[in-house]
Phi, psi and omega in degrees: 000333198276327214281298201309348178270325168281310202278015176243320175253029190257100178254055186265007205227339209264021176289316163250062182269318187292332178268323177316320183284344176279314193308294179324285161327309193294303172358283154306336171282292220278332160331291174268358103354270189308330174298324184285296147347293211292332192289330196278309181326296187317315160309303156339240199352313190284324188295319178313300187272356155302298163320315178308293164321295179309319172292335172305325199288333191272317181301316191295341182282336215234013134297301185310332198294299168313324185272304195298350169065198211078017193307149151258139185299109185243047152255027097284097212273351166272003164281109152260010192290179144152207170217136174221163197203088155297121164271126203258136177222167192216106171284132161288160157331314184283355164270134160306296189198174177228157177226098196264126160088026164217139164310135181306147118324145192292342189273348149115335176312168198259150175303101183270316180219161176249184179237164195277330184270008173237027180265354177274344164299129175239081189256150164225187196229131159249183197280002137292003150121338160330100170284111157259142178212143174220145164300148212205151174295295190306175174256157146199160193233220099249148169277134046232355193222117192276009157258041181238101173338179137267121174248089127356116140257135183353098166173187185261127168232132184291072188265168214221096190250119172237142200237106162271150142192166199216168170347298217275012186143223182194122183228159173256139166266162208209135184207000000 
C-alpha cells in the first residue's frame, strides 16, 4: 500500500510534460501535413486516371467514326453530308493540356501544325510534367485548316466529333 501513495504522488517527470506535449504536437502537425501532400497527389493521380478513361472512350468513337467513312468534303461548302457525334469530355486540373493529332516536340512546347504521318496521335502532359502518348485508328485534325492539331486546356467540353475531308486525306475533327 505504501509503494502505491509514492508513485501516486511522485511528481519528478512532470517538469517535462509540458515540452513532451510541444514535442508530441509538432510531431503530429508535420504528420498531418505529409498526409495532406499525399492526399492532394493522390487525388491528382485518381483525376489522371479518370481522364485516362475518358480519353479512351472518345478515341474508341471516334475510331468507329474514322473506319465507317464519309467525311464531309470540306472544299465543298454545298457538302452537309458527313458523320458526326457528340462527346462530353472533362480535362482535370491536373492536365496541363491534351493533344489530337500530333507528336509532342522535343522543345517541351505545344505543337503548332502535324503532319499526315503524325495525325494519329494523341498525348497530354500532367502536372508532374509526364508527357503520356497513345496511338489512335483516327486522324484528327482542327477546322477550318486541317494541318493544325486540336489543343484542349483543363475544363469541361461539349465536343462536336466529325469525320471531313479533303486532297490531303480524311480526318476526324473536334469543335
Amino acid at each position: 500500500m505504501k509503494w502505491s501513495i509514492v508513485v501516486l504522488y511522485d511528481d519528478a517527470g512532470s517538469d517535462a510534460l509540458p515540452m513532451r506535449f510541444a514535442a508530441a504536437a509538432i510531431l503530429m502537425g508535420i504528420i498531418i501535413t505529409i498526409s495532406a501532400a499525399a492526399l492532394a497527389d493522390f487525388s491528382k493521380d485518381t483525376d489522371i486516371s479518370q481522364f485516362s478513361g475518358d480519353l479512351s472512350v472518345l478515341e474508341a468513337r471516334a475510331s468507329v467514326i474514322y473506319q465507317q467513312g464519309g467525311g464531309r468534303d470540306v472544299s465543298d461548302a454545298g457538302d452537309t453530308t458527313g458523320t458526326k457525334e457528340i462527346v462530353t469530355l472533362t480535362v482535370p486540373n491536373s492536365v496541363e493540356y491534351v493533344v489530337f493529332g500530333a507528336m509532342p516536340p522535343q522543345t517541351g512546347l505545344l505543337p503548332v501544325s502535324t503532319r499526315s504521318r503524325e495525325s494519329n496521335i494523341i498525348y497530354y502532359r500532367t502536372y508532374q510534367g509526364h508527357t503520356l502518348t497513345r496511338p489512335s485508328k483516327a486522324k484528327y485534325a482542327a477546322l477550318p485548316r486541317l494541318d493544325e492539331p486540336v489543343i484542349l486546356m483543363p475544363g469541361s467540353y461539349e465536343l462536336t466529333l466529325e469525320l471531313v475531308k479533303d486532297s490531303s486525306g480524311t480526318y476526324v475533327t473536334l469543335y
